[in-house]
DRENZA-579018 format. One line per 8 residues: number of its first residue (from 1); their letters; for each residue x, y, z of N, C-alpha, C, O, CB. Coordinates in steps of 0.2 Angstrom, whole numbers, plus 5000, padded with zeros to 4 digits. Glycine has a CB too. Layout:
BEGIN
NUM	a	X Y Z X Y Z X Y Z X Y Z X Y Z; ...
***
This chain:
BEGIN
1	xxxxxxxx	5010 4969 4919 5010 4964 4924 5008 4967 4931 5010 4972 4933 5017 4961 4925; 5002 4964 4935 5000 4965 4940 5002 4963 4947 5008 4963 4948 4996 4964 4939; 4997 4961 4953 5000 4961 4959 5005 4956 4960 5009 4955 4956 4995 4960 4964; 5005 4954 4964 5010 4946 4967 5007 4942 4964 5001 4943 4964 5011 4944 4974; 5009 4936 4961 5008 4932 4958 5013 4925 4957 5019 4926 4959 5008 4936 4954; 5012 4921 4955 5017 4915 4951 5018 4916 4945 5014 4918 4941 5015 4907 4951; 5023 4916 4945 5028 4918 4935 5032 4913 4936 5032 4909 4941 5034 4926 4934; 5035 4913 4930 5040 4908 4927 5046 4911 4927 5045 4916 4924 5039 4905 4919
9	xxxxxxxx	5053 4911 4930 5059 4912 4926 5062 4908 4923 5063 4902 4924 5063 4916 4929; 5065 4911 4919 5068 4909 4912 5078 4907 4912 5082 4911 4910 5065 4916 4906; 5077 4904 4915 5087 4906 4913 5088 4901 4906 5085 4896 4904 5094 4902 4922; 5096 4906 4905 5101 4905 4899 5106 4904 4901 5108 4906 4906 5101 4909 4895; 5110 4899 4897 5116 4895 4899 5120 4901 4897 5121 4903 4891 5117 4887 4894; 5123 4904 4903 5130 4910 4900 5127 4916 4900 5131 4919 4902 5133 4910 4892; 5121 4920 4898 5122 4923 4896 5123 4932 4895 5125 4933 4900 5119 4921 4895; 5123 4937 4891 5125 4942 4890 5119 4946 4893 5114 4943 4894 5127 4943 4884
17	xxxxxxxx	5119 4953 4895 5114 4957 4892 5109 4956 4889 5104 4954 4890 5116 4960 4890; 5114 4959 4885 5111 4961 4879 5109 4955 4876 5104 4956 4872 5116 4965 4876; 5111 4948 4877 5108 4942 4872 5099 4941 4875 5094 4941 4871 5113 4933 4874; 5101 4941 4882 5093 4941 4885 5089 4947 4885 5083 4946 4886 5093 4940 4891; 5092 4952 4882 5087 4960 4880 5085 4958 4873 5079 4960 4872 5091 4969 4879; 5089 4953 4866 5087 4950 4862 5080 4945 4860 5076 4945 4856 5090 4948 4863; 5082 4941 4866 5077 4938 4869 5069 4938 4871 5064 4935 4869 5079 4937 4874; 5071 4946 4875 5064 4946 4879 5062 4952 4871 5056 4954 4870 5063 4950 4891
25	xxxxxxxx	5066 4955 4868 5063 4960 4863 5058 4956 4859 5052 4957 4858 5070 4965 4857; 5061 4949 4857 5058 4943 4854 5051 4940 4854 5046 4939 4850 5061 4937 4856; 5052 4940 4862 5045 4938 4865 5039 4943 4867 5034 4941 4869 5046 4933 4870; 5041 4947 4866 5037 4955 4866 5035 4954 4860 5029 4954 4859 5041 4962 4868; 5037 4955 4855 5035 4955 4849 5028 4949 4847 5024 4950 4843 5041 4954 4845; 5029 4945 4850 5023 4939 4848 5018 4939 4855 5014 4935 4856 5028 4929 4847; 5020 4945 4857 5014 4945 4863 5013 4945 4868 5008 4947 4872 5010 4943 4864; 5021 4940 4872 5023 4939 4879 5026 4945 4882 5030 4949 4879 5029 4934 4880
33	xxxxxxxx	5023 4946 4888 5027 4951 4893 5032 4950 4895 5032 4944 4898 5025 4953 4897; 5037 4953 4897 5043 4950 4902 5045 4955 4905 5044 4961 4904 5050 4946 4898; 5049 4952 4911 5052 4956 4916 5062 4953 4915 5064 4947 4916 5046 4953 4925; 5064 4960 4912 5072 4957 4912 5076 4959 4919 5076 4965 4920 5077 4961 4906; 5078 4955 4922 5082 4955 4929 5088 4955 4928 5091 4950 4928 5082 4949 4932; 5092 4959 4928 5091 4966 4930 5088 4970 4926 5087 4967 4921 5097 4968 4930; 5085 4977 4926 5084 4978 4922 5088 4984 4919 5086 4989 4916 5078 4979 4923; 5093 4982 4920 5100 4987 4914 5107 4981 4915 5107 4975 4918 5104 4998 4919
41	xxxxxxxx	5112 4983 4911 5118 4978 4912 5120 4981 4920 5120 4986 4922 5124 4979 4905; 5123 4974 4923 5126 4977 4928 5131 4973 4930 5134 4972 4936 5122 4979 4932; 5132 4970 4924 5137 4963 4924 5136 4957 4930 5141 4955 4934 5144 4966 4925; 5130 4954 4928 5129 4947 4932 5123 4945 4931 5120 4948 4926 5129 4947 4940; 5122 4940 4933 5117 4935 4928 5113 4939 4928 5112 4943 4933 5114 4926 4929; 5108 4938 4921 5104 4942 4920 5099 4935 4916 5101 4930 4912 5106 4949 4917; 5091 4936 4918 5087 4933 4915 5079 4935 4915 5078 4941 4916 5088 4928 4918; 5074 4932 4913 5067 4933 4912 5064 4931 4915 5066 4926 4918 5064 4932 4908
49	xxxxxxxx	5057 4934 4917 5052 4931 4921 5045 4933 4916 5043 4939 4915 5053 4934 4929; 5042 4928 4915 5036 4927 4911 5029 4925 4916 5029 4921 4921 5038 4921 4905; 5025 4929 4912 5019 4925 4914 5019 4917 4915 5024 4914 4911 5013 4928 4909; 5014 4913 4920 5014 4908 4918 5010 4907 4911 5013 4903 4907 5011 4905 4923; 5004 4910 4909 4999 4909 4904 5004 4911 4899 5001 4911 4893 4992 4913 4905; 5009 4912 4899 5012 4915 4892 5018 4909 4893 5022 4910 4889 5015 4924 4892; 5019 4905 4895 5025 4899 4894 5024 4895 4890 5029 4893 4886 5026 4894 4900; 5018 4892 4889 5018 4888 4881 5021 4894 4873 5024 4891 4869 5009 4886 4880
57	xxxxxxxx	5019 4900 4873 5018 4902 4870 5029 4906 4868 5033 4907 4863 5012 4906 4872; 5028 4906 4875 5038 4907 4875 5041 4900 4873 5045 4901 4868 5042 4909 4884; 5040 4894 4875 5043 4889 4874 5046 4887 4865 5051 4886 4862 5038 4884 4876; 5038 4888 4863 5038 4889 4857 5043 4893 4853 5047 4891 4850 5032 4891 4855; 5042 4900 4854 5046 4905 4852 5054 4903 4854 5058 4904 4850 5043 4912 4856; 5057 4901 4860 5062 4900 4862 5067 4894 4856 5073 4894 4855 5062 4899 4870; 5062 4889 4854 5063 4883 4851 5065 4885 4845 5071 4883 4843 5058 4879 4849; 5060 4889 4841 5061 4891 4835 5066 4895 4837 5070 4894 4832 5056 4894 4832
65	xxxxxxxx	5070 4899 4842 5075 4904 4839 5080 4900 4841 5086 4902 4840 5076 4913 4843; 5080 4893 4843 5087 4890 4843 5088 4890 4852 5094 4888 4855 5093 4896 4839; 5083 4893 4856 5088 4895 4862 5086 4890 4866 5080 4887 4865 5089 4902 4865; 5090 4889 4872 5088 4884 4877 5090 4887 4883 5095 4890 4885 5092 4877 4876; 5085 4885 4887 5083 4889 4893 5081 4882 4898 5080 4876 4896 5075 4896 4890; 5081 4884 4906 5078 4881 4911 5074 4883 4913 5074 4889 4914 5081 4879 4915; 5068 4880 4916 5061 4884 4918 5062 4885 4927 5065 4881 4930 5052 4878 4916; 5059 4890 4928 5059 4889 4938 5053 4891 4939 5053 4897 4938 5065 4894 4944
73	xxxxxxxx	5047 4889 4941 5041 4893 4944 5043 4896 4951 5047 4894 4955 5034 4887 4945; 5040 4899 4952 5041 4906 4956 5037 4910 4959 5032 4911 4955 5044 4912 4953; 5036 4911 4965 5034 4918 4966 5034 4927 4967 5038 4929 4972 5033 4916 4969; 5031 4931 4963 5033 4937 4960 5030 4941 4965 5024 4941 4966 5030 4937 4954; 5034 4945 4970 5032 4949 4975 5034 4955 4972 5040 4955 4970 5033 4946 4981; 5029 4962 4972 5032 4968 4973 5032 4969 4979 5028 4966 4982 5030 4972 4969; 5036 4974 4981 5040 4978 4985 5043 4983 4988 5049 4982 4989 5042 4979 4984; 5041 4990 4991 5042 4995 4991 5051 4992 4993 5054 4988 4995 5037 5001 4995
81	xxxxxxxx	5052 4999 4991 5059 5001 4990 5062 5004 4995 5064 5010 4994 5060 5005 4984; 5064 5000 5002 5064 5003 5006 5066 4996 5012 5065 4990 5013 5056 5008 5005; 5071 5001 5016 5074 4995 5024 5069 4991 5026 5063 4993 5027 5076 4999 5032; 5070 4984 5028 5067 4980 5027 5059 4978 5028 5056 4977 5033 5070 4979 5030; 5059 4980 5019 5054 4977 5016 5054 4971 5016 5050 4968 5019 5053 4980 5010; 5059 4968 5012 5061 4961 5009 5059 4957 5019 5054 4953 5019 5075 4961 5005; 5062 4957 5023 5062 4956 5030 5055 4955 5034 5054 4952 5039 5066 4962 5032; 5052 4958 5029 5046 4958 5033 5042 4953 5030 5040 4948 5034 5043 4966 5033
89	xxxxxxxx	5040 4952 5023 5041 4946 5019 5041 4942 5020 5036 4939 5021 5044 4945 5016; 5049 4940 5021 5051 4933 5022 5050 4931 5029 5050 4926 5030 5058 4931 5019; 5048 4936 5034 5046 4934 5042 5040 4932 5040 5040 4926 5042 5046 4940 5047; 5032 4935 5037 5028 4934 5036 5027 4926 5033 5023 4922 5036 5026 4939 5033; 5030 4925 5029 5030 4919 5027 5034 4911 5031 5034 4905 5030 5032 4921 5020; 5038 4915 5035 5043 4909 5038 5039 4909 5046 5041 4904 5050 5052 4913 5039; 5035 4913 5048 5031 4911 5053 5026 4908 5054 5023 4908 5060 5030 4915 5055; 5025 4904 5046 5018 4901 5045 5021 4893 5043 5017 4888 5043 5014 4905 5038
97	xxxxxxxx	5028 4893 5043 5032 4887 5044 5033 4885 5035 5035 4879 5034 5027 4879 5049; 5033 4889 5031 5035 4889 5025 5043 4889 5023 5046 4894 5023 5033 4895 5023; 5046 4883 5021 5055 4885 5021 5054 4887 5014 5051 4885 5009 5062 4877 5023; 5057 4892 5014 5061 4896 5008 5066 4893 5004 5071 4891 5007 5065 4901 5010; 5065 4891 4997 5073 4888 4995 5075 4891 4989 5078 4888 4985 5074 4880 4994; 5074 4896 4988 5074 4901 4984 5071 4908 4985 5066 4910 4987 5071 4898 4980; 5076 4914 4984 5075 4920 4985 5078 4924 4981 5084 4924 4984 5077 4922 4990; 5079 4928 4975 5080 4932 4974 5076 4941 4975 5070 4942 4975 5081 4930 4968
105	xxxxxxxx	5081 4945 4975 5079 4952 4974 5082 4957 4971 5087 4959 4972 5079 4955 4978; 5077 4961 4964 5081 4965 4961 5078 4972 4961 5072 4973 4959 5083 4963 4956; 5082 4977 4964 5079 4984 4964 5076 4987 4957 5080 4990 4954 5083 4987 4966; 5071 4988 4955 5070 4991 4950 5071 4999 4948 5074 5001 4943 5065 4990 4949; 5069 5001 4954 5070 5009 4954 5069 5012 4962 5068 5008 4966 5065 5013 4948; 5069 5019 4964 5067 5022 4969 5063 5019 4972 5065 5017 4978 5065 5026 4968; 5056 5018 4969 5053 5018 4973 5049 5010 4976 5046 5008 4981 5049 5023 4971; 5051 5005 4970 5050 4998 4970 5056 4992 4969 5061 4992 4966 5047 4997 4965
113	xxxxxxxx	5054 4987 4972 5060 4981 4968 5053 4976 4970 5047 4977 4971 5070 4978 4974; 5056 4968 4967 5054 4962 4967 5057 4958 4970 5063 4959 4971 5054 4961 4962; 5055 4953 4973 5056 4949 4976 5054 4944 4975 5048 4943 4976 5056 4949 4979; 5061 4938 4972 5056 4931 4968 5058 4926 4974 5063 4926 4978 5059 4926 4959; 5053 4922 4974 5055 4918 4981 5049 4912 4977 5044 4913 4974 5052 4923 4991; 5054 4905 4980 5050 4898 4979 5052 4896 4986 5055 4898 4990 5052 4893 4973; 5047 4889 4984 5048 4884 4992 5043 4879 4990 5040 4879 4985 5046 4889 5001; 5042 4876 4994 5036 4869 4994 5030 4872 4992 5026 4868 4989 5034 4864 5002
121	xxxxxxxx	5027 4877 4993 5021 4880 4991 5022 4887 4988 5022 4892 4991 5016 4879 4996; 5023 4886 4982 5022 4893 4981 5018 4897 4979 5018 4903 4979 5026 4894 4978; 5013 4894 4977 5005 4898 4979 5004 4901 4989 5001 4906 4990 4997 4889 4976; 5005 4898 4992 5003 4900 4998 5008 4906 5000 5007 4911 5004 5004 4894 5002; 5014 4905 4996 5019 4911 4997 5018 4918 4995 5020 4923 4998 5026 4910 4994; 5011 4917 4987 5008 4922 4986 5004 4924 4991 5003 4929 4994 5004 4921 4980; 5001 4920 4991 4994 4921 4998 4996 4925 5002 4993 4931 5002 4993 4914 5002; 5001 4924 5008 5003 4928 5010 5006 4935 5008 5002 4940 5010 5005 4925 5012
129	xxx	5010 4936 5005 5013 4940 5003 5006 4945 5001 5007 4951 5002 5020 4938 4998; 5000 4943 4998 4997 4950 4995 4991 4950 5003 4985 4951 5003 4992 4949 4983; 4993 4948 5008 4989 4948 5013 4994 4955 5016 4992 4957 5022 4988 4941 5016
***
């Protein structure tokens, strides 16, 4: 998965870990890439984030395994890993009169995290952010 972008995330009614490391092992197998949020247990919701071009192709797969999911389109921002990164971001984008109504952040490691962020446009939220 490349720069900033719109992705899909994926939530599950409840779920575990490990049900959603199930999940995305699933859809890796038939060709989808995914991004597991968190990316270890850390006891709190945890969920997926799919390519857009790969949502039909998950839908499918999620049907057949039985499971039921809600869709959110999103914007996929990487991150350095570092005091206010996230800050600088959502100033960039809130100075252009963009309301935010949606924000998640998860650290991935050292040197990166993500930052999903929707709002009334969320193509323009890309825009910015890889500017």
């Amino acid at each position: 998965m490349g720069e900033n972008r719109l992705v899909v995330e994926l939530f599950f009614e409840k779920p575990t870990f490990e049900e959603v490391s199930k999940i995305a092992s699933a859809l890796e197998e038939t060709g989808i890439k995914t991004i597991l949020l968190p990316p270890e247990d850390r006891n709190i919701n945890t969920h997926l984030v799919v390519e857009k071009s790969d949502l039909e192709k998950a839908r499918v797969k999620l049907v057949e395994m039985g499971v039921e999911m809600k869709e959110k389109e999103v914007a996929l921002v990487r991150m350095v890993n570092k005091p206010g990164s996230m800050a600088e971001i959502v100033r960039k984008i809130s100075d252009t009169g963009i309301n935010l109504t949606y924000a998640f952040s998860v650290t991935m490691n050292d040197e990166f995290s993500y930052l999903l962020l929707a709002g009334v446009d969320n193509k323009a939220i890309v825009d910015l952010s890889n500017q």
